[in-house]
C-alpha positions in Angstrom: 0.0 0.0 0.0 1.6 3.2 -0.7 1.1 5.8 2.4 2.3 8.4 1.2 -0.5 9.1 -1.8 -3.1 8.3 1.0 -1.3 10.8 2.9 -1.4 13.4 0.1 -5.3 12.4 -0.3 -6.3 13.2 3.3 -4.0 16.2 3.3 -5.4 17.5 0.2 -9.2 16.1 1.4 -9.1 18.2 4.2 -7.7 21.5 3.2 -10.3 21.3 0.3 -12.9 20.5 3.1 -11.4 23.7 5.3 -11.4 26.2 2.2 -15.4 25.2 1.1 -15.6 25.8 4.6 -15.0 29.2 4.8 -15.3 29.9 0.8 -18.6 27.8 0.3 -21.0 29.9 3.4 -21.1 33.5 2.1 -21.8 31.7 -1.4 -24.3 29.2 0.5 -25.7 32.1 2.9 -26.0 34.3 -0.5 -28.3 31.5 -2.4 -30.0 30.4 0.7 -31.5 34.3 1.2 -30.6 36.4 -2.1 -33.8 37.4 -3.9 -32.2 38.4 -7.1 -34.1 37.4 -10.7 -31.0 35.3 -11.9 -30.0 33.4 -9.3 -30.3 30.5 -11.0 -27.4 31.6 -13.3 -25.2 31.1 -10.7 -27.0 28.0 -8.8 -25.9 26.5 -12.2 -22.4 27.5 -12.4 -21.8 26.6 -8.4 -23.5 22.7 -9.7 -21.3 22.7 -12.7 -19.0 20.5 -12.0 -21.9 17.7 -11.0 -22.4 16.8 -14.5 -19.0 18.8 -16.4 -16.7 15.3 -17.1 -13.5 15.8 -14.7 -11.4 16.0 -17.3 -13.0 18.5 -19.1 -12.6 20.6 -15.8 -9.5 19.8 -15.4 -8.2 21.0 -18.7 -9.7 24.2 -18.1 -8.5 24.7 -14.7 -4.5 23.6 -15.9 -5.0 26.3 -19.1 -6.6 29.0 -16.5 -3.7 28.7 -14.1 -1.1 27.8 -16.7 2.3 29.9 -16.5 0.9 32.3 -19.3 -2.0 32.7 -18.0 -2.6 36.1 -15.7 -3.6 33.5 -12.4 -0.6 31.6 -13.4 1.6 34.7 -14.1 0.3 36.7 -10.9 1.3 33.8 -8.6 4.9 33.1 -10.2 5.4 36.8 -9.7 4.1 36.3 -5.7 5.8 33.0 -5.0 8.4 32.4 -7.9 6.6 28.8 -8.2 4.1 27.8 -11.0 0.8 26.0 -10.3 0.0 23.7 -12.6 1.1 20.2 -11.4 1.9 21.6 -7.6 -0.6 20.9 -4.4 -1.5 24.2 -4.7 -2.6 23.8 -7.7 -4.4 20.5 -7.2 -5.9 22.4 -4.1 -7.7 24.8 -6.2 -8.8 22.3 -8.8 -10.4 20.2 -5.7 -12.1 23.6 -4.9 -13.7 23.8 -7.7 -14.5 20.0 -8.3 -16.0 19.8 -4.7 -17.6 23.0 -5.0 -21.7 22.1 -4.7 -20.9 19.1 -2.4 -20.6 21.4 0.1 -22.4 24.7 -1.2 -25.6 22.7 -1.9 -26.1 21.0 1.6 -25.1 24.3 3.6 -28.0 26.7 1.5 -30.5 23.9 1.4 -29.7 24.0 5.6 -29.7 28.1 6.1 -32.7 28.0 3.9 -34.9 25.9 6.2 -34.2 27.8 9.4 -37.7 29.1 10.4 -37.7 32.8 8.7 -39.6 33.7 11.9 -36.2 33.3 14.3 -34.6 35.5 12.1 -36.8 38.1 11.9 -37.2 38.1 15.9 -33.5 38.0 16.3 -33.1 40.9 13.4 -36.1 43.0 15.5 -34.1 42.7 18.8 -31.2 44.8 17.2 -29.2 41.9 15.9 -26.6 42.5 12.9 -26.9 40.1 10.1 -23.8 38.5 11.4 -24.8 37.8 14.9 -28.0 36.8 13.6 -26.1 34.3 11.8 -23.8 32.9 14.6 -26.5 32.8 16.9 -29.3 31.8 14.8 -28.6 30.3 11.5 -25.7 28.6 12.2 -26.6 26.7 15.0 -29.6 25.4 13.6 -27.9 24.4 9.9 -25.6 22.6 12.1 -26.6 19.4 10.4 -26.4 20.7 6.8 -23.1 22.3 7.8 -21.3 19.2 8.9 -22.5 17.0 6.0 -21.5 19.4 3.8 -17.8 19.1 5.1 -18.4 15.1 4.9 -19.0 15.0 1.5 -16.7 17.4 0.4 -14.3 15.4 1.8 -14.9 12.2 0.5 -15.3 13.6 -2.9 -11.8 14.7 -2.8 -10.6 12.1 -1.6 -11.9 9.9 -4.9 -10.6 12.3 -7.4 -8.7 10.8 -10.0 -9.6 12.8 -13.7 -9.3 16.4 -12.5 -6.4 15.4 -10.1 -4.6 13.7 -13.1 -4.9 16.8 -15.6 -3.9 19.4 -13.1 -1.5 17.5 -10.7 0.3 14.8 -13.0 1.6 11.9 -11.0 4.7 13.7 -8.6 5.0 11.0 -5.9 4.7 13.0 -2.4 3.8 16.0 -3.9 0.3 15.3 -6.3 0.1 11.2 -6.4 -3.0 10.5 -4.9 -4.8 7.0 -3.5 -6.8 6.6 -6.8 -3.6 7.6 -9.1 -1.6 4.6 -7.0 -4.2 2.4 -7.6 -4.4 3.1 -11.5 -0.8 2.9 -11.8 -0.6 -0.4 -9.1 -3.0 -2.1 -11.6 -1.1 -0.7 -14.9 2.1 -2.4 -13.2 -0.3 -5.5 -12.2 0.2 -5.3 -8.5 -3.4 -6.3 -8.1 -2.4 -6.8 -4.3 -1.4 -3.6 -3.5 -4.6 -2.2 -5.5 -6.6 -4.4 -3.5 -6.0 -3.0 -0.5 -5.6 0.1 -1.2 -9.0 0.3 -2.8 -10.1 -1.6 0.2 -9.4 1.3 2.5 -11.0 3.7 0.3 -14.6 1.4 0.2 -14.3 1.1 3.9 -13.4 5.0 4.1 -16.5 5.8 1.9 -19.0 3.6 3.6 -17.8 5.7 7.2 -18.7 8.6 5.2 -22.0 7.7 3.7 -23.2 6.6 7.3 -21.9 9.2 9.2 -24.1 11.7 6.1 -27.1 9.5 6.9 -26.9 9.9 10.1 -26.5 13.3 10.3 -29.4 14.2 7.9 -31.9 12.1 10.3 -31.0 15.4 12.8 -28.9 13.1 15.2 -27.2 16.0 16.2 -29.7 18.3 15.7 -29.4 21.9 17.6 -32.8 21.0 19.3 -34.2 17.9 20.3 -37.6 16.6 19.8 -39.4 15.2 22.3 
């Protein structure tokens, strides 16, 4: 089993998990309470990639961040690195791959929070901030945290958009699918085997803990 591409998938599982975090709530929050005509413009560009093939994602992502690019060119100037085939730029590939499996489940959750606690808490001099710590938040807890699940375990499958924008550096952008590919390509069906084994069991911890979560286990208030 190689541990050092399953390290580089967890690493790169959760920072992609931590950045929809704090990238994916305004645009969640926004969607959840925006009134605007065309929303729906960009509820279809944030579900893009659910039905764009990775590899066409990919592509577009390396070209968009390639050295002659202005992305590309603004953060050789910063960093004197490139980003094409680096973790940074695998990071913001997952990003956007992983985009609605977090997005979606956090505005589906601020969107169900009873409109009447809001306007109560907005009427008692509340910002829209504090409203949303004390209010919103708490009570999308649910929606939050499977958000973060999924994001995570849908990062931690890539193997298209990881492929066109990260290549195959060992310890730098080989991931757990890429060593299996190649374990099988080299027909190490053992070391495949197991590897893909830990992935399945991985998965199926995910999909429960989801389940259970959306059945309100650990909801903000319990029912009687």
């Amino acid at each position: 089993m190689d541990w050092t591409a399953l390290g580089v998938s967890i690493r790169l599982s959760f920072c992609t998990m931590m950045v929809l975090l704090l990238l994916g709530t305004p645009i969640a929050y926004w969607l959840a309470f925006s009134r605007w005509r065309l929303k729906f413009l960009v509820e279809a560009v944030v579900a893009l990639p659910l039905v764009l093939p990775p590899t066409v994602l990919g592509l577009y992502v390396l070209v968009s961040i390639g050295p002659r690019s202005p992305v590309g060119k603004f953060y050789r100037e910063l960093t004197g690195d490139s980003l094409p085939f680096s973790f940074q730029g695998l990071l913001l590939a997952s990003v956007l791959y992983s985009l609605p499996f977090a997005v979606q489940p956090f505005a589906a959750a601020f969107g169900s929070v009873d409109g009447r606690l809001i306007e109560v808490s907005r009427c008692l001099g509340s910002s829209s901030w504090k409203t949303f710590r004390r209010v919103i938040l708490p009570l999308s807890l649910p929606g939050v945290v499977t958000g973060m699940i999924l994001s995570f375990a849908h990062t931690l499958g890539e193997f298209g958009v990881v492929l066109m924008v990260g290549g195959n550096l060992p310890g730098k952008t080989r991931t757990a699918s890429i060593s299996i590919y190649d374990e099988v390509q080299a027909l190490h069906y053992s070391a495949a085997f197991q590897t893909s084994l830990l992935l399945l069991g991985v998965s199926f911890a995910v999909l429960a803990v989801t389940y259970a979560v959306r059945r309100s286990v650990w909801a903000a208030w319990p029912t009687k």
